[in-house]
N, C-alpha and C positions, 0 to 999 in steps of 0.2 A: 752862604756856603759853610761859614763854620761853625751854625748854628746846626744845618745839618750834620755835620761830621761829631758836632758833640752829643746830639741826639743818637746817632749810630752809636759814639762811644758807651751811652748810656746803657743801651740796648744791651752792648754785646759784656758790660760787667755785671749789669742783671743778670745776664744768662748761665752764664762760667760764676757766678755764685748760688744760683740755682742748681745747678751742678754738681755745685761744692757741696751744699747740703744733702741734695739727693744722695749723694756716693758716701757721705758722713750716716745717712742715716742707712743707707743699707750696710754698712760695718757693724753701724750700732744693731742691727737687726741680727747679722749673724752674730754679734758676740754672745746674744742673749738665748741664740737658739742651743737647745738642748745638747745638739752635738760637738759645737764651739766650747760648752761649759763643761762637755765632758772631755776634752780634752785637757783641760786647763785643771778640773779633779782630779787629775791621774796624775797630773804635773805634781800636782801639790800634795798627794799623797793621802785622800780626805775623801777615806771609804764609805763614809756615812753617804757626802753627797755625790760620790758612784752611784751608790746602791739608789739615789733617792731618783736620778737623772734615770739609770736605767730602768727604772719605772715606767717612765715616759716611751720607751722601747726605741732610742734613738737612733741614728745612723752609725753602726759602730763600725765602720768603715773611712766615717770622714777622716781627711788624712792634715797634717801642719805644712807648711813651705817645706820641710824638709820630708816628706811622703809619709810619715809614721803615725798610724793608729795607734787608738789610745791605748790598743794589746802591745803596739810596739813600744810606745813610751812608758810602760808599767814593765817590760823586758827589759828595758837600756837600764831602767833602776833596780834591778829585780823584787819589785813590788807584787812577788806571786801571790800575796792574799786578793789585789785588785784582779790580778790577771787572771786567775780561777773566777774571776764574780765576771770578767769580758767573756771570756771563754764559754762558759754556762750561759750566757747570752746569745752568746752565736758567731763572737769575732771570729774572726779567720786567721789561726795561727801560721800561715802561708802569704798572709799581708806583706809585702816587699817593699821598701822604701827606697830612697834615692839613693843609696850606700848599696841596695841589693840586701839588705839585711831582712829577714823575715822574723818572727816570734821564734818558731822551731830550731831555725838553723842559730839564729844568735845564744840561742840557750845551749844547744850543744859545745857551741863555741867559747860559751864562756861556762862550763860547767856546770848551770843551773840543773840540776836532775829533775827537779819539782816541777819545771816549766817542760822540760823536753820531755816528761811523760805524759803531762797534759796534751800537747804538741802531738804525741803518740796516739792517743786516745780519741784524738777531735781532728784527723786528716791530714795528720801530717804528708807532704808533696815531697819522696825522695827524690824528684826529677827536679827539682828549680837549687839552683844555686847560689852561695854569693858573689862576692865582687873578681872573685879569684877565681872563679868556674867551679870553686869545691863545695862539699856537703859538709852537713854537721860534723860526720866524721873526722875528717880532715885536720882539722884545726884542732879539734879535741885530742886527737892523738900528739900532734905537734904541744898541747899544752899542758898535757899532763893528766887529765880529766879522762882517766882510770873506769872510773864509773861510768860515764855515759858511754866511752868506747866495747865495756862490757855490754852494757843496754843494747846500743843497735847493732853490733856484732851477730848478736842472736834473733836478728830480726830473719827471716828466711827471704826475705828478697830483698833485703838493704845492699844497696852497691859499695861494696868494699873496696872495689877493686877499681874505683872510680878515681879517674885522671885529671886535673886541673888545669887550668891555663901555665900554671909553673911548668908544667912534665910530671907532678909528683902524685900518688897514691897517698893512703892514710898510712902506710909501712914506709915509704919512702920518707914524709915529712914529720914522722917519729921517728928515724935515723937522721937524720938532715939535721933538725931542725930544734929535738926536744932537750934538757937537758940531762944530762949523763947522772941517772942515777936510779934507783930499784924500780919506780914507778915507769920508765922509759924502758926497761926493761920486758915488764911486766905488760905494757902496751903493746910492745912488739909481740909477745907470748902471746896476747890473748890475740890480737889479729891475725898470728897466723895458726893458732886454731882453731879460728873459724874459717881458715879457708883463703886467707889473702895470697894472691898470686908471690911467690919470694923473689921472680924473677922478671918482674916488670921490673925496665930501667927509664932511665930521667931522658931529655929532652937531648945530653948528651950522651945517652949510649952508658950511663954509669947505673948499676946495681945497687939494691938496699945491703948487700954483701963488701961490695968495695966500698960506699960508703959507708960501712960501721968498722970495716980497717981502714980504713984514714983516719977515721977517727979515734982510733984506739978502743972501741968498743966489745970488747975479749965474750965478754956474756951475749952480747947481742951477736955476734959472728958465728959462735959455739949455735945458737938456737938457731943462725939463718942454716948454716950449714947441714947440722941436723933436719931440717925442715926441706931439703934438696937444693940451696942457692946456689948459685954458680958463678 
């Protein structure tokens, strides 16, 4: 009997190390395949062997544990030289990753212009959002990113007027939210000449008007007024 049972134990640590290797060697399989390595070039910032990977015309959609294509990992570092050579490939600047962060929307939001006009140009998605329910927009106004809020302001169907999980618009969270000085001004000018509602309010019932007098915002209150706020 416990020659059998040591024969069974034989059996079954053959197996689960057969196992072991097989699932060792399929790691080692995908680290080697094209789209594994192009992840890991864009990490490292090393255009030459982008350029030589996308040769091979990879998956440029494989994504890491945390959901982000190599378009996304070349955006989180703003590596726009790599991200124009993904892009011209074919990546999907509307890629969303576990955060909700896309190529486009993250480049709005952190001011890259260079990406978010590529982002423009290669199908940009105004309907997907991130993690807050908001657009590009949104955060750009709150951050100060003058530029890109001029950009899609002039876009003829860009949603401006779009609401977030907070309650706020792009007008409300550049009152709220940006800080107090010519560029925040300036943000608030240009959104509402293109047309932003002045009279949408927040989740409680409060105006971009009462909030720029609580906050002592004299420039900002003078334009919301002039502009009809109420």
């Amino acid at each position: 009997m416990k020659r059998y049972y040591k024969i069974i134990t034989l059996l079954l640590i053959g197996f689960l190390s057969m196992q072991s290797c097989n699932s060792s060697n399929r790691n080692n399989k995908m680290a080697n395949q094209p789209q594994s390595k192009l992840l890991k070039a864009v990490s490292e910032k090393d255009v030459q062997l982008v350029r030589a990977i996308l040769n091979s015309k990879p998956d440029l959609e494989i994504q890491d544990k945390n959901g982000r294509t190599a378009l996304m990992i070349a955006a989180y570092n703003h590596y726009n030289k790599i991200a124009a050579l993904l892009i011209a490939a074919g990546a999907d600047v509307n890629a969303q990753d576990t955060m909700q962060n896309s190529p486009f929307l993250y480049a709005g939001a952190e001011g890259n212009v260079e990406l978010l006009k590529m982002g423009l140009e290669n199908g940009a998605n105004f309907n997907l959002y991130n993690r807050y329910g908001g657009t590009a927009l949104i955060p750009a106004a709150e951050k100060g990113h003058l530029e890109v809020v001029k950009i899609l302001t002039k876009i003829p169907d860009y949603p401006i007027d779009h609401i977030n999980k907070l309650g706020w618009t792009a007008l409300l969270e550049a009152v709220i939210l940006s800080v107090k000085n010519e560029t925040q001004t300036a943000i608030v000018k240009t959104l509402i000449d293109a047309g932003a509602d002045v009279n949408i309010a927040d989740n409680d019932g409060v105006t971009s008007l009462q909030h720029a007098k609580d906050k002592g915002l004299d420039d900002i209150v003078y334009i919301l007024l002039k502009s009809g706020a109420k």
